[in-house]
BAZA-149718 format. One record per atom (N, C-alpha, C, CB): atom name; x, y negated, z; residue number from 1. Coordinates in steps of 0.02 Angstrom, whole numbers. Each point is the difference from the previous one (the first is absolute). Glycine has a CB too. Layout:
{CA, {X, Y, Z}, NUM} ...
REM end
This chain:
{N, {116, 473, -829}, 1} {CA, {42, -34, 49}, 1} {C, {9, -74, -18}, 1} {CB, {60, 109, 24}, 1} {N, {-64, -119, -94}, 2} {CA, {36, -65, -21}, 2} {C, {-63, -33, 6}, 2} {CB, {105, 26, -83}, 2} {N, {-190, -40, 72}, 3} {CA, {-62, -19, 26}, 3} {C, {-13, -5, 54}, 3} {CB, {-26, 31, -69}, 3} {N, {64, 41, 128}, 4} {CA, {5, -47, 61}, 4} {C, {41, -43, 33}, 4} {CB, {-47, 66, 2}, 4} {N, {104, -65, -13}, 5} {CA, {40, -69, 1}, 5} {C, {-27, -53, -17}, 5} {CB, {79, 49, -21}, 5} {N, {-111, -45, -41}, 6} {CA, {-1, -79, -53}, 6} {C, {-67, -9, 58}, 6} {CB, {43, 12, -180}, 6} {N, {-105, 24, 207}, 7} {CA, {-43, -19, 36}, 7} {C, {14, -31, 83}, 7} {CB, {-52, 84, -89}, 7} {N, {88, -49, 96}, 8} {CA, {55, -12, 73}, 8} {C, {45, -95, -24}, 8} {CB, {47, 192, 24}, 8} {N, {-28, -198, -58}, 9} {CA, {61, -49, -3}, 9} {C, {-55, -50, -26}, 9} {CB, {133, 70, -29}, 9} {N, {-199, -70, -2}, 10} {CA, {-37, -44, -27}, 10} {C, {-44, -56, 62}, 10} {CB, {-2, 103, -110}, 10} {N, {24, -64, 177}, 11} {CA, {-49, -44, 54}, 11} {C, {44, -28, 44}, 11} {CB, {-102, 71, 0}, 11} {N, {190, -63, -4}, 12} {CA, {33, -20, 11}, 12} {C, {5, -95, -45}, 12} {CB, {35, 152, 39}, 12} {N, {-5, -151, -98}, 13} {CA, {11, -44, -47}, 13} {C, {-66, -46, -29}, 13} {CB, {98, 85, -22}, 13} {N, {-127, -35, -63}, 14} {CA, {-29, 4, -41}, 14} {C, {-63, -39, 15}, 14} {CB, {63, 98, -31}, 14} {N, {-102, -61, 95}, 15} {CA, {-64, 4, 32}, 15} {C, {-5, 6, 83}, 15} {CB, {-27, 52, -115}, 15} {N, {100, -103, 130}, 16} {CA, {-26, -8, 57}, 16} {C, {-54, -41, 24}, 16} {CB, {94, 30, 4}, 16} {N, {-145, 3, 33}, 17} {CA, {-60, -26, 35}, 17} {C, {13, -55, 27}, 17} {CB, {-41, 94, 21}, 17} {N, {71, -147, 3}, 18} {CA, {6, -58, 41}, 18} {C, {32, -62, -48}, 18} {CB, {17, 82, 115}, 18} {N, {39, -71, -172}, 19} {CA, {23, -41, -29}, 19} {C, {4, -16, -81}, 19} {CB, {40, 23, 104}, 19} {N, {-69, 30, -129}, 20} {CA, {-35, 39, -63}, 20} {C, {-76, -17, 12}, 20} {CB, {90, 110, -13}, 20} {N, {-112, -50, 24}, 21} {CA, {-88, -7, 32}, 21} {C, {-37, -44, 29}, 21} {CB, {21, 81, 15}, 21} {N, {14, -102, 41}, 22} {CA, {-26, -45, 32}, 22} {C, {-52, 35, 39}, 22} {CB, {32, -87, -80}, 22} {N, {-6, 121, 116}, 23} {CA, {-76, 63, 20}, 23} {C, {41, -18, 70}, 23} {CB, {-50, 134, -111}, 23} {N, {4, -111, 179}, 24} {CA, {27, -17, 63}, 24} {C, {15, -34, 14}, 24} {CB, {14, 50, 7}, 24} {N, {-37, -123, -32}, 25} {CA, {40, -76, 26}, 25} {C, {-14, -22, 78}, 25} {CB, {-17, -50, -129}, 25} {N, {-64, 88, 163}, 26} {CA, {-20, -25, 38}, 26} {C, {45, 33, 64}, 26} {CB, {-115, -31, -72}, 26} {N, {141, 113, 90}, 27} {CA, {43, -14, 48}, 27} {C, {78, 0, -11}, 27} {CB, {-94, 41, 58}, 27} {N, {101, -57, -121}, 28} {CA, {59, -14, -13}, 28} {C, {24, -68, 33}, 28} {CB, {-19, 70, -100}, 28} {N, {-42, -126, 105}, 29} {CA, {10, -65, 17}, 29} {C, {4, 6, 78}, 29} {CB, {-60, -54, -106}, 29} {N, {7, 106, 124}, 30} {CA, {-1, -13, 55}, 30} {C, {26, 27, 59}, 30} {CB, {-66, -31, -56}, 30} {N, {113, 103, 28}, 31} {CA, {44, 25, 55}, 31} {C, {99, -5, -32}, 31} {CB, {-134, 101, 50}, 31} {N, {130, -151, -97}, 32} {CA, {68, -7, -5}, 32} {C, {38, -46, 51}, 32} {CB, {-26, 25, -115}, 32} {N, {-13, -35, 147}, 33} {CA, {52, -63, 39}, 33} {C, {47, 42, 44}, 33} {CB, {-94, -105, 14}, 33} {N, {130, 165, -2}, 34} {CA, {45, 31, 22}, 34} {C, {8, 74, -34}, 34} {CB, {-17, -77, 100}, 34} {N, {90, 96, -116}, 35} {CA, {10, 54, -27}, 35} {C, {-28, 83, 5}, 35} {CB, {80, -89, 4}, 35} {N, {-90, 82, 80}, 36} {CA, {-16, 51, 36}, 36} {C, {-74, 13, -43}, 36} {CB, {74, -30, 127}, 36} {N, {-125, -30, -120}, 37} {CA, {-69, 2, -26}, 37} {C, {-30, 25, -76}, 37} {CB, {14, -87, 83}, 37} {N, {54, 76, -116}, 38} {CA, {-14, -4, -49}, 38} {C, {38, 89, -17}, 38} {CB, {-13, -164, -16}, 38} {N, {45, 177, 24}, 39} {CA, {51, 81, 0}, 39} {C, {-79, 43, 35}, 39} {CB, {184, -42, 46}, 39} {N, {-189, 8, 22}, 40} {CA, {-91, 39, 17}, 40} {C, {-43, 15, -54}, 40} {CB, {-11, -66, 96}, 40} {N, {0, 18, -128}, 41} {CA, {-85, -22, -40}, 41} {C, {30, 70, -55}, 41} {CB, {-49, -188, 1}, 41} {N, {106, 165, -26}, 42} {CA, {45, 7, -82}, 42} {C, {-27, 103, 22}, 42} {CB, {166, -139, -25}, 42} {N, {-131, 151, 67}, 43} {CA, {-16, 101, 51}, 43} {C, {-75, 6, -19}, 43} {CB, {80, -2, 145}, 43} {N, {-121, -34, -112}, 44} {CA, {-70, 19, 5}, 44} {C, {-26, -25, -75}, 44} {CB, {-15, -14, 144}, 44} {N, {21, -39, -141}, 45} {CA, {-39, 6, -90}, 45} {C, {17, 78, -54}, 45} {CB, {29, -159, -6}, 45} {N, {38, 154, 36}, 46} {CA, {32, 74, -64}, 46} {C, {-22, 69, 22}, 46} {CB, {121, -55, -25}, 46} {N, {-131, 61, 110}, 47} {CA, {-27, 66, -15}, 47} {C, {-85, -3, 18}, 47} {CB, {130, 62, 30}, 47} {N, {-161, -120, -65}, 48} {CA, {-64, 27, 9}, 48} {C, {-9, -20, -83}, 48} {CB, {-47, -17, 150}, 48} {N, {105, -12, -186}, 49} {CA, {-22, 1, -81}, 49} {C, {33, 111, -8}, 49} {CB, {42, -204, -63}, 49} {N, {-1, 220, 84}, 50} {CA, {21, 54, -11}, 50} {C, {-48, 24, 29}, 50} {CB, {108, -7, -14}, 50} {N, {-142, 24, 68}, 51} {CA, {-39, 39, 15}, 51} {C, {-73, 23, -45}, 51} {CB, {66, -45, 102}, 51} {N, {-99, -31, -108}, 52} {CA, {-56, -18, -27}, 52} {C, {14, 41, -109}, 52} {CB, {-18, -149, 128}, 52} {N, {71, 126, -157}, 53} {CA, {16, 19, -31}, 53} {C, {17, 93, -20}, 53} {CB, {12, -136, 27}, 53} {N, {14, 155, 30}, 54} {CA, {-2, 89, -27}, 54} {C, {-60, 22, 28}, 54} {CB, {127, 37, 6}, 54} {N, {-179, -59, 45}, 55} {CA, {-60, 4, 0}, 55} {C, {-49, -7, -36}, 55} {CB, {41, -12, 64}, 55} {N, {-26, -56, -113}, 56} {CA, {-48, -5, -50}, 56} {C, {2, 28, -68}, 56} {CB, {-9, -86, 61}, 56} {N, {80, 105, -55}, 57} {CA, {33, 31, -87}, 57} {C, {-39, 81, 13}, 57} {CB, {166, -73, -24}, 57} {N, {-167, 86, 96}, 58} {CA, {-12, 84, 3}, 58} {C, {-83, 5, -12}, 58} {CB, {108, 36, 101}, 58} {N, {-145, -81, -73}, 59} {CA, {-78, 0, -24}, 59} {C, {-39, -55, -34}, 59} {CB, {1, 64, 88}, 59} {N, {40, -82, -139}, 60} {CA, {-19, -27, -55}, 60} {C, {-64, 29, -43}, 60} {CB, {122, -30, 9}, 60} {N, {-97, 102, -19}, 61} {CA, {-60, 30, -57}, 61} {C, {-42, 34, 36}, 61} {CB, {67, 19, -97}, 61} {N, {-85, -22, 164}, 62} {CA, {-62, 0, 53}, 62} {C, {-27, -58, 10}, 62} {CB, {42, 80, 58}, 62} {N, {-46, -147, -70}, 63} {CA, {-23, -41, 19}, 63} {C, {-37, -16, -48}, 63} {CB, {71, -19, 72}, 63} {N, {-138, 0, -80}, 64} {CA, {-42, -37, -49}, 64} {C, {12, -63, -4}, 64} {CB, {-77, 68, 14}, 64} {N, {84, -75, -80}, 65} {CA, {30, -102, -32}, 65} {C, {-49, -34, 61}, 65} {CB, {7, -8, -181}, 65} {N, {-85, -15, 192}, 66} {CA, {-14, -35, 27}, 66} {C, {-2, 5, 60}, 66} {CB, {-30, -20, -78}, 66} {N, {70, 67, 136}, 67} {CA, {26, -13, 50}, 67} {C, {67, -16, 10}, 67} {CB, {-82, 54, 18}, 67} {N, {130, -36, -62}, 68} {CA, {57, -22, 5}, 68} {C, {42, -47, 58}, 68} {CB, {-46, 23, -106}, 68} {N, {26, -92, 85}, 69} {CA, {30, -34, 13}, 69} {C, {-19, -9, 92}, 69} {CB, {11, -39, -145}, 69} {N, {-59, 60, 176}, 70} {CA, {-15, 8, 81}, 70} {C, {15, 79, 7}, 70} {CB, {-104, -101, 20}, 70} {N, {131, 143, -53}, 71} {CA, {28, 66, 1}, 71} {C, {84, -32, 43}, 71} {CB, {-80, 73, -139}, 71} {N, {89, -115, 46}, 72} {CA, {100, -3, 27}, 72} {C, {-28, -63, 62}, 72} {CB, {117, 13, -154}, 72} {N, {-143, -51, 171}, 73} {CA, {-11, -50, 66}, 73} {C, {-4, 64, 62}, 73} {CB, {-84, -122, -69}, 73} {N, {57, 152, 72}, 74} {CA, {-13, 39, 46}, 74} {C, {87, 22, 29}, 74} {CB, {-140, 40, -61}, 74} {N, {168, 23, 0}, 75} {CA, {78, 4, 1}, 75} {C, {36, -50, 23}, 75} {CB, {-9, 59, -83}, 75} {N, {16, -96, 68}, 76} {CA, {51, -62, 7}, 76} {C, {-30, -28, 98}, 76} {CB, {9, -52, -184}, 76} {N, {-65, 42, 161}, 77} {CA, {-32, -9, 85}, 77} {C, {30, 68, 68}, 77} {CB, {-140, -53, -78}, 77} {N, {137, 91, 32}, 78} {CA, {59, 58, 57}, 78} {C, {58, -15, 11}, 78} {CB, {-38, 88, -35}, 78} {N, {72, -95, -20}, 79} {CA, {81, -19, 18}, 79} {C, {3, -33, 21}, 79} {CB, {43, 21, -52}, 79} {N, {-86, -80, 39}, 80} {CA, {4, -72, 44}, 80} {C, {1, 25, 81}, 80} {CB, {-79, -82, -97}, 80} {N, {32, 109, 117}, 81} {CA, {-10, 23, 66}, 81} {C, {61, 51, 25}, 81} {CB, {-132, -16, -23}, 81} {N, {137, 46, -5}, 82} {CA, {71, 40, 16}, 82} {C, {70, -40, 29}, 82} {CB, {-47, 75, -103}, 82} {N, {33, -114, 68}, 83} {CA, {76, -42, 17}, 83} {C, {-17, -48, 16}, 83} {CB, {71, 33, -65}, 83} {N, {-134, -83, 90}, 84} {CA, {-22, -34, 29}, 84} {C, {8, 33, 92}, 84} {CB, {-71, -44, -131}, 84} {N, {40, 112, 149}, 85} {CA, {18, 18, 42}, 85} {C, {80, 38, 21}, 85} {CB, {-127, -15, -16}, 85} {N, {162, 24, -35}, 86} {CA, {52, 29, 29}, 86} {C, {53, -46, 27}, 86} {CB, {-28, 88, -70}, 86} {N, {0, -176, 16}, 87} {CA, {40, -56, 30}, 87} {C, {-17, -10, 81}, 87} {CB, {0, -60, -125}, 87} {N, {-56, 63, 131}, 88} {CA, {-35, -16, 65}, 88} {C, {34, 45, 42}, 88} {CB, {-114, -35, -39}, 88} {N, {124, 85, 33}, 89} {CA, {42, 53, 51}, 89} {C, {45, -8, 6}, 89} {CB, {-36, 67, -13}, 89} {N, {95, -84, -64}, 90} {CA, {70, 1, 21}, 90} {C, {49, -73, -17}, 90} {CB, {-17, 139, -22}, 90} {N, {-28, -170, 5}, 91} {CA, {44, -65, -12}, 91} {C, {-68, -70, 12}, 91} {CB, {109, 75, -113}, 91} {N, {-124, -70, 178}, 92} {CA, {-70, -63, 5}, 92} {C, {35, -60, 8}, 92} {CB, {-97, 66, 65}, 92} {N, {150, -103, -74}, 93} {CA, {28, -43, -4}, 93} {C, {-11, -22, -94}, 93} {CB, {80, 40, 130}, 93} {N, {-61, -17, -157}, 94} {CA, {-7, 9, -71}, 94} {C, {-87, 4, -8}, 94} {CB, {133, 69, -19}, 94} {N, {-161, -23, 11}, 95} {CA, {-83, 0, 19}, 95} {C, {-11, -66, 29}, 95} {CB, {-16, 126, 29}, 95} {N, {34, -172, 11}, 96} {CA, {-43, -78, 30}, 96} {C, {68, -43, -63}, 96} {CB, {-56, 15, 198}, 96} {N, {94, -6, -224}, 97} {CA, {18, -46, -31}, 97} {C, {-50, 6, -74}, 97} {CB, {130, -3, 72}, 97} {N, {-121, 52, -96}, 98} {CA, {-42, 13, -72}, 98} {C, {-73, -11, 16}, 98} {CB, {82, 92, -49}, 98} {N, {-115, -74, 118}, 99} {CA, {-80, -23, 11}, 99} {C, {-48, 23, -60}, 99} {CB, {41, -110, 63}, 99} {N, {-83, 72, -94}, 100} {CA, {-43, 31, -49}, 100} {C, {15, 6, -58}, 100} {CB, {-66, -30, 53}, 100} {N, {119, 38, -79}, 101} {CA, {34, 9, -58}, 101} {C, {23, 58, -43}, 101} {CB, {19, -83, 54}, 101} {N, {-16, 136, 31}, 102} {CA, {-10, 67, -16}, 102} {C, {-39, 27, -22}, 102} {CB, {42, 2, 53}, 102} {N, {-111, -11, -12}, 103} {CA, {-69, 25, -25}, 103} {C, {-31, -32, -87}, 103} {CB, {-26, 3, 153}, 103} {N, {62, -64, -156}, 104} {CA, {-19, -31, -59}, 104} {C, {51, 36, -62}, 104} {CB, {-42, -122, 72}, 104} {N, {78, 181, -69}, 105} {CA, {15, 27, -33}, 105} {C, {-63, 40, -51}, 105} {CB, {105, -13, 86}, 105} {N, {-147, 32, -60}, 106} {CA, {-48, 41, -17}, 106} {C, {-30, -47, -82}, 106} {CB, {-30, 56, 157}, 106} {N, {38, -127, -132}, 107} {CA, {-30, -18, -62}, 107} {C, {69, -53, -52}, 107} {CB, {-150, 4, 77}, 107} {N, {205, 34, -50}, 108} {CA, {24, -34, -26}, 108} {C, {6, 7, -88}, 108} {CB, {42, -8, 125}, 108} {N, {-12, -47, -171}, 109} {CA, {-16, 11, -66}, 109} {C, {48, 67, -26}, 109} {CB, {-35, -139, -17}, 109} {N, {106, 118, 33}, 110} {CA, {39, 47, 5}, 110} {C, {-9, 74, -8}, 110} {CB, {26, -84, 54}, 110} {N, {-48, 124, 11}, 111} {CA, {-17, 54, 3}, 111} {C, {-76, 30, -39}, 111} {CB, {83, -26, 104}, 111} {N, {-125, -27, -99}, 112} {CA, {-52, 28, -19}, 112} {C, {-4, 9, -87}, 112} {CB, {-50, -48, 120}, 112} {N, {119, 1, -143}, 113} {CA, {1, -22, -94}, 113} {C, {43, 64, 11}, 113} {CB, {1, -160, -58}, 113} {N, {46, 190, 89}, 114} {CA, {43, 68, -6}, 114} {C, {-79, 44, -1}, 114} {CB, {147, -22, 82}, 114} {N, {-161, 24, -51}, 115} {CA, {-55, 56, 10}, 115} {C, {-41, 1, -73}, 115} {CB, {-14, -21, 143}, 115} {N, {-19, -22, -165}, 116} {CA, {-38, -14, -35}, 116} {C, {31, 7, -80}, 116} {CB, {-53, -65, 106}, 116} {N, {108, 40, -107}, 117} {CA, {45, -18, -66}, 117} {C, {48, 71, -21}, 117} {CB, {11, -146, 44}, 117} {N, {13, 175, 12}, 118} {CA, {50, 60, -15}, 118} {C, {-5, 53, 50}, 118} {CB, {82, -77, -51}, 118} {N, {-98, 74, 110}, 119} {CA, {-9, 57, 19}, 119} {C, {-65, 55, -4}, 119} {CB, {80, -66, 54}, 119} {N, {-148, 27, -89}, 120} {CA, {-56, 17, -18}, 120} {C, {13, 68, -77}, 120} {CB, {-52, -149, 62}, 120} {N, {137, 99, -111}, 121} {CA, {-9, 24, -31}, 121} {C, {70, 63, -41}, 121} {CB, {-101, -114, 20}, 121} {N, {112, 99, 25}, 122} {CA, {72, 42, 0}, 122} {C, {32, 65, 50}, 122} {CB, {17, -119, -37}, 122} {N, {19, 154, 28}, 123} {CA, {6, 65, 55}, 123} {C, {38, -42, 64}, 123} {CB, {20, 122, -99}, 123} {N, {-36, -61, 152}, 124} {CA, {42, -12, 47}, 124} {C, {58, -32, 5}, 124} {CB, {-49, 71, 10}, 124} {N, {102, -39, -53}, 125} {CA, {68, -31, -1}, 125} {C, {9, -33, -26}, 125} {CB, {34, 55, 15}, 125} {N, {-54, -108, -65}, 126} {CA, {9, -75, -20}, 126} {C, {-23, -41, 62}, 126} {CB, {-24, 19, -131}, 126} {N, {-43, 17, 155}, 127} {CA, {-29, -56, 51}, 127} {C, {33, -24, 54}, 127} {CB, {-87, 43, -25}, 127} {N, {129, 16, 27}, 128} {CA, {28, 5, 67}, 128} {C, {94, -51, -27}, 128} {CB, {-91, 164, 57}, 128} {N, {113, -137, -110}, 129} {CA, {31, -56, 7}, 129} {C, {-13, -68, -30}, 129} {CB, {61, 83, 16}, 129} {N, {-128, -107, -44}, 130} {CA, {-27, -65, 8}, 130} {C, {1, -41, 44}, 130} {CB, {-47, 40, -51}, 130} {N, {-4, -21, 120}, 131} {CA, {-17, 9, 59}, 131} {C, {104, -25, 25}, 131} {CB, {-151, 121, -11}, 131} {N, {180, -72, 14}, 132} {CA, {66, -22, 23}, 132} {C, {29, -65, -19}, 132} {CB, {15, 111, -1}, 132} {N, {-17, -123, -84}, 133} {CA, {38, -68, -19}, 133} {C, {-46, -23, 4}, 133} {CB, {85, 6, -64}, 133} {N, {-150, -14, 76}, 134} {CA, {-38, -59, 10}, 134} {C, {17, -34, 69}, 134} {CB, {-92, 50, -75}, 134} {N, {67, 15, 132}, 135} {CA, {34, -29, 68}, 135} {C, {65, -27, -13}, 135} {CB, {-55, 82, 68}, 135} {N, {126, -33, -84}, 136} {CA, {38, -37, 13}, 136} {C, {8, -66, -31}, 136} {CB, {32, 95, 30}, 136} {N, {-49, -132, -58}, 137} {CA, {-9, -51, -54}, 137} {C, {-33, -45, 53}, 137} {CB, {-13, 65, -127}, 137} {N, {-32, -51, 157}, 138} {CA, {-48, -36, 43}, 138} {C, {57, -13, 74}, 138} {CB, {-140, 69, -59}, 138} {N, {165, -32, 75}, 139} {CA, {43, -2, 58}, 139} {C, {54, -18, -5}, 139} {CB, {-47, 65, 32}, 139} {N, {86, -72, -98}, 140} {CA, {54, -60, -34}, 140} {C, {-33, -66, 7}, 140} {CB, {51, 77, -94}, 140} {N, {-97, -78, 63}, 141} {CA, {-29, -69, 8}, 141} {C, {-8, -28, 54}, 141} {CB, {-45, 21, -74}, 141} {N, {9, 19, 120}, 142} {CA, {3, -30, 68}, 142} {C, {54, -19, 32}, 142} {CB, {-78, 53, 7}, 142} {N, {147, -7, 2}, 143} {CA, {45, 18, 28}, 143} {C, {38, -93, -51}, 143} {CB, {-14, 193, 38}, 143} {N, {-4, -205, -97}, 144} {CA, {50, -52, -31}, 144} {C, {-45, -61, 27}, 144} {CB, {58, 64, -122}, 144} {N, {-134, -61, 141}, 145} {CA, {-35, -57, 1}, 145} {C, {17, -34, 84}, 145} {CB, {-102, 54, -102}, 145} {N, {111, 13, 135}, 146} {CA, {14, -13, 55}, 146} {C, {62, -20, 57}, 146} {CB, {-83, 55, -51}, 146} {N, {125, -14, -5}, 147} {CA, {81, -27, 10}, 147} {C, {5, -66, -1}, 147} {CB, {45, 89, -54}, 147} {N, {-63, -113, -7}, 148} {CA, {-2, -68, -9}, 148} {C, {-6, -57, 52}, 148} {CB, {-38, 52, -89}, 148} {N, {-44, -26, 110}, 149} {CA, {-35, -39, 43}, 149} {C, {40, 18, 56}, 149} {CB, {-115, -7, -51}, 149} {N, {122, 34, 89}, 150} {CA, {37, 12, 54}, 150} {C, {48, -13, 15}, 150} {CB, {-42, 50, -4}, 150} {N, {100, -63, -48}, 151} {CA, {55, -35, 4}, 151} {C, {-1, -68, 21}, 151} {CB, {27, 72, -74}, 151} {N, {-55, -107, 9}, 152} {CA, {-14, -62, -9}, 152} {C, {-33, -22, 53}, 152} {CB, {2, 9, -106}, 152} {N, {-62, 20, 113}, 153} {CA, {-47, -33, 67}, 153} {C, {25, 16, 43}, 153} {CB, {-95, 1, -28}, 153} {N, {130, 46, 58}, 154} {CA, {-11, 37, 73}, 154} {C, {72, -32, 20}, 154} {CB, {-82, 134, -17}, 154} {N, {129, -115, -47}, 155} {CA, {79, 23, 1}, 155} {C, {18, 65, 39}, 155} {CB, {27, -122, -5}, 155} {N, {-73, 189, -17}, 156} {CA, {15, 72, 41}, 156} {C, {-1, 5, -63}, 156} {CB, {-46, 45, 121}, 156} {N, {71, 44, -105}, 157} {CA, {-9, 17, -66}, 157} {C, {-19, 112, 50}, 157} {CB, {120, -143, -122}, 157} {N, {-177, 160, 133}, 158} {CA, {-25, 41, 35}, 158} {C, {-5, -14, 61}, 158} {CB, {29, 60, -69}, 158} {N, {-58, -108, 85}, 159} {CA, {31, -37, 71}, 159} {C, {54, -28, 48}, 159} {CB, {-63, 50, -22}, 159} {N, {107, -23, -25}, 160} {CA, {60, -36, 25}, 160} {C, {33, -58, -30}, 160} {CB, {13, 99, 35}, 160} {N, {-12, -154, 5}, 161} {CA, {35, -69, -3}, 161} {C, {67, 10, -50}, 161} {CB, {-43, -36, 133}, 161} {N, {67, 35, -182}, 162} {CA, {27, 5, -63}, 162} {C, {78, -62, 1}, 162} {CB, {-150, 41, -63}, 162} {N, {119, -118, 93}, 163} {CA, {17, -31, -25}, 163} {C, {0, -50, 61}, 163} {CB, {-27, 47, -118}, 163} {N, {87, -72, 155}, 164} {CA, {-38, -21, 72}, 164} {C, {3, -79, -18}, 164} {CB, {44, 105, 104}, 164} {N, {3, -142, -153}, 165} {CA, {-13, -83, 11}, 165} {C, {-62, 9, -57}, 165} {CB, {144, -78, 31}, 165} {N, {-185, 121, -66}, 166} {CA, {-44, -9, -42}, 166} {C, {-70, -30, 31}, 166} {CB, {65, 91, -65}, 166} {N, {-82, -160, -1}, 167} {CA, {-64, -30, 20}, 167} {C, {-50, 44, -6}, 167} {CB, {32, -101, -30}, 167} {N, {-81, 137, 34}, 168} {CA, {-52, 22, -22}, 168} {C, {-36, -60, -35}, 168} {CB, {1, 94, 88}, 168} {N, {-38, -74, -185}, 169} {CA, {-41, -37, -12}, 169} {C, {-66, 28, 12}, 169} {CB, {76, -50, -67}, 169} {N, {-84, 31, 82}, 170} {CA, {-87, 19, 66}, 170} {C, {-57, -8, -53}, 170} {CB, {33, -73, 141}, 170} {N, {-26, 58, -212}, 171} {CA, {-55, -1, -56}, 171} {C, {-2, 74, -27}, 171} {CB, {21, -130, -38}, 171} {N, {46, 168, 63}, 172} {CA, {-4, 51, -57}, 172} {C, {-32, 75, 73}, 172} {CB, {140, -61, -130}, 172} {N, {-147, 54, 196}, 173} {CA, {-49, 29, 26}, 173} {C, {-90, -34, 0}, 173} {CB, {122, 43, 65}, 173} {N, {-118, -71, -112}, 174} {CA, {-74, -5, 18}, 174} {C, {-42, 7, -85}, 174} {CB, {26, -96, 134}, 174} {N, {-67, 117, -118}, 175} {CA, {-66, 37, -73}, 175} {C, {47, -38, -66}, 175} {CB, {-170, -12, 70}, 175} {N, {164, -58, -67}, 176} {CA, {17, -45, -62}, 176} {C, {101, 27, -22}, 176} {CB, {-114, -134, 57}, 176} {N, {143, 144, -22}, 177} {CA, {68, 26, 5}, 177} {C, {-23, 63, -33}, 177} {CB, {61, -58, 111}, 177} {N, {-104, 89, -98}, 178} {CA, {-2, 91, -30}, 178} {C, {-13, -18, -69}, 178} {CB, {-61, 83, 104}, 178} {N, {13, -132, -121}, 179} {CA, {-24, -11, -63}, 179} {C, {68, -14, -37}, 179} {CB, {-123, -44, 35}, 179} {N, {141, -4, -13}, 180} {CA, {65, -41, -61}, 180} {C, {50, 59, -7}, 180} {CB, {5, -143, 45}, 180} {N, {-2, 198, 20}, 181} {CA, {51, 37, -17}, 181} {C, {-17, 41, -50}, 181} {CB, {41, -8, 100}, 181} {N, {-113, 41, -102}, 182} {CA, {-33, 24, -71}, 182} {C, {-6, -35, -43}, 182} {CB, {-50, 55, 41}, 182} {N, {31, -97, -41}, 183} {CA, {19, -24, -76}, 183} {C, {54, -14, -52}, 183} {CB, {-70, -27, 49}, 183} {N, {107, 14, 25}, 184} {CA, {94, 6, -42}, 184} {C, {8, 61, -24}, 184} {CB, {71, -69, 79}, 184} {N, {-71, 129, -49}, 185} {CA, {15, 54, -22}, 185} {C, {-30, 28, -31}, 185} {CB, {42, 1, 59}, 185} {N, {-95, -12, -90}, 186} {CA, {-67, 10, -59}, 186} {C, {24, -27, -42}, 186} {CB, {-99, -3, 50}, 186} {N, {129, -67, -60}, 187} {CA, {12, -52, -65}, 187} {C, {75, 50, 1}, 187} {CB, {-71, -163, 13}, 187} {N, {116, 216, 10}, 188} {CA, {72, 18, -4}, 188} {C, {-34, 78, -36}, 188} {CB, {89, -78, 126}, 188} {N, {-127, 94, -111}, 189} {CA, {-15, 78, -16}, 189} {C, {-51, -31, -79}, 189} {CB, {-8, 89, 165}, 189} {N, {-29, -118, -170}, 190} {CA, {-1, -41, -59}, 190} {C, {56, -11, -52}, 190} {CB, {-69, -45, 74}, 190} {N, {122, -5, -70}, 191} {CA, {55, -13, -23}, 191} {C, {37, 78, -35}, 191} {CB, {-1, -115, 97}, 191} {N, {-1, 149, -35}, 192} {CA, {48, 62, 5}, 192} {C, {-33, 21, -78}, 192} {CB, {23, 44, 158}, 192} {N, {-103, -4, -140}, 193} {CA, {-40, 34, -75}, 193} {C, {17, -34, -22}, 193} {CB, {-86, 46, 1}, 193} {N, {101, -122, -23}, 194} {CA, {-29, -11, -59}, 194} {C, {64, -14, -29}, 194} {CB, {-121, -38, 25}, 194} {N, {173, 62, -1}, 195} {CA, {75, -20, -24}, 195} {C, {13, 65, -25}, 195} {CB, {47, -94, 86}, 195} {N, {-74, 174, -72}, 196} {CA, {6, 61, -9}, 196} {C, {-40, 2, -70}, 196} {CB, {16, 41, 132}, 196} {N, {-58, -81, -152}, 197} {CA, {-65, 19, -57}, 197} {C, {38, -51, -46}, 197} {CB, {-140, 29, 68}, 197} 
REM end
């Protein structure tokens, strides 16, 4: 129990993928500019790392080393599709905001370094709560990268107007605004380790 916690709470903090890792920068940048987008991406990245993950932990010792790695692509290429179409059915507003970002899950570093790094080599139930604190870790991040931006740029905060004499600074909705907001909070999750060590 206490290995799956410490694996669970490690993709939260320790080894989060976005501010730790640095893994998923590309739609991290590019669907944070509102909360909604980013709470979207944060859902679908986690259950196609959870999916891809108790899929790959269960036929690990069926797979031959030099197919591997287009074995777990293949997996991960399902989930992708799974929730690529179920967005399309039940939330296509969300689906045209995220656009190709979904499908670019399949190669993302993220899921495919879970696949490759721990769920290749560990049972079900670590993977599965890996897979969890990794997503949720990934969907904090978003959910903090995007708050941010949305405030600042938009002045909403889930679409709603927050703040009515507020200026919007109109740098922090656009690509270069996503950056500075990562990097601030990279140089704070920095600071943080290295004040703990």
């Amino acid at each position: 129990m206490k290995l799956e916690r410490k694996e669970f709470i490690k993709g939260i903090i320790k080894e989060n993928p976005t501010f730790v890792l640095a893994l998923g920068l590309c739609p991290t940048l590019a669907v944070s500019t509102a909360m909604s987008n980013g709470l979207g991406m944060g859902i679908a990245a986690t259950f196609v790392l959870l999916g891809s993950n108790i899929f790959i932990s269960l036929i690990k010792n069926i797979v031959p080393d030099r197919i591997r790695i287009p074995c777990y692509i293949v997996v991960i290429a399902t989930f992708v599709t799974i929730t690529e179409l179920f967005m399309k059915a039940y939330s296509p507003a969300l689906n045209r905001a995220l656009g190709i970002y979904v499908p670019l899950i399949v190669v993302n570093c993220m899921v495919l370094g879970r696949a490759e790094a721990y769920a290749s080599k560990s049972s079900v139930k670590n993977s599965i709560m890996d897979a969890l604190g990794m997503g949720l870790g990934f969907t904090l991040a978003l959910l903090l990268i995007s708050g941010i931006r949305e405030i600042l740029g938009l002045g909403t905060f889930f679409g709603y107007k927050i703040i009515k004499s507020y200026e919007p600074m109109f740098i922090f909705a656009l690509p270069s605004g996503a950056l500075l907001v990562i990097g601030l909070l990279m140089s704070l999750f920095g600071l943080l380790k290295n004040k703990k060590t």
